[in-house]
Residue, then its C-alpha position, 0 to 999 in steps of 0.5 A: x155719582x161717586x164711583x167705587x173701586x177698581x178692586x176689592x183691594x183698593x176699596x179695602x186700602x181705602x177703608x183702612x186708611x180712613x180708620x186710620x185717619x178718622x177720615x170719616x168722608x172716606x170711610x163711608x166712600x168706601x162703603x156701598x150705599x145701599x141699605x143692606x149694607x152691614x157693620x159688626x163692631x167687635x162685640x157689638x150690635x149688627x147694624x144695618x143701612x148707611x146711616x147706622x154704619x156712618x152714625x158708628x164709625x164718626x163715634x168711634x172717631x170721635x172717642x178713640x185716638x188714631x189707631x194704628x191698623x196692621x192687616x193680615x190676610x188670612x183668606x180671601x175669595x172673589x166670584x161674579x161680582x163678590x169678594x170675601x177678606x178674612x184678615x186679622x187686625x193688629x190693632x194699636x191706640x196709645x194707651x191700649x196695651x200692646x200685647x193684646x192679640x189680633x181681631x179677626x175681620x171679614x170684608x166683603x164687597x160687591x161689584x156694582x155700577x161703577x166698581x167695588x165697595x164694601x156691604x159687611x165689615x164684621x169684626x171678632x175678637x180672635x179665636x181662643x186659640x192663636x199659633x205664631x199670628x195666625x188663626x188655627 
């Protein structure tokens, strides 16, 4: 049985990384393995279970150059065994341009047998008001 993460902050550095590195093994290891489990790309459809979080995340790896992921957090919380990351992702792909502004993401993970992992990953573009990097 693979274990999860000691803190929702390493399962969230764990997630990241993988995007980062099209590390499709460790994406899905910092995923829990649940059916509930839920994946919003920005603009896309809810997708729900494992297999649909996997089957999104090795197209994206599969389509997209290696981005460049700089993570801000906006707000965050954790209470009996649920933790909730609002951050904002500064997402950089060469060839994208570079002055788009960043998407806003909650993460949320839950502690279970063996440590943390993520159930929700959903991703929005930002709000259409931003004030110096930050959400107003």
């Amino acid at each position: 049985m693979t274990t999860g993460f000691q803190t929702p902050q390493d399962a969230e550095d764990a997630f990241y990384d993988a995007f980062e590195a099209h590390d499709l093994e460790g994406m899905m290891a910092a995923w829990d393995k649940s059916e509930d489990v839920i994946c919003v790309q920005p603009m896309g459809p809810v997708l729900q279970g494992t297999a649909a979080v996997k089957s999104s995340w090795q197209a994206i790896f599969r389509h997209q150059s290696k981005p460049d992921v700089e993570i801000g957090h906006v707000q965050w919380f954790e209470r009996e065994g649920l933790a909730v990351h609002v951050v904002q992702e500064k997402v950089s792909v060469a060839g994208m341009p570079e002055d788009l502004p960043p998407l806003v993401a909650t993460n949320v993970y839950r502690l279970a047998e063996g440590g943390w992992r993520m159930v929700c990953h959903q991703v929005s573009p930002p709000p259409p008001r931003l004030q110096a990097g930050r959400i107003s």
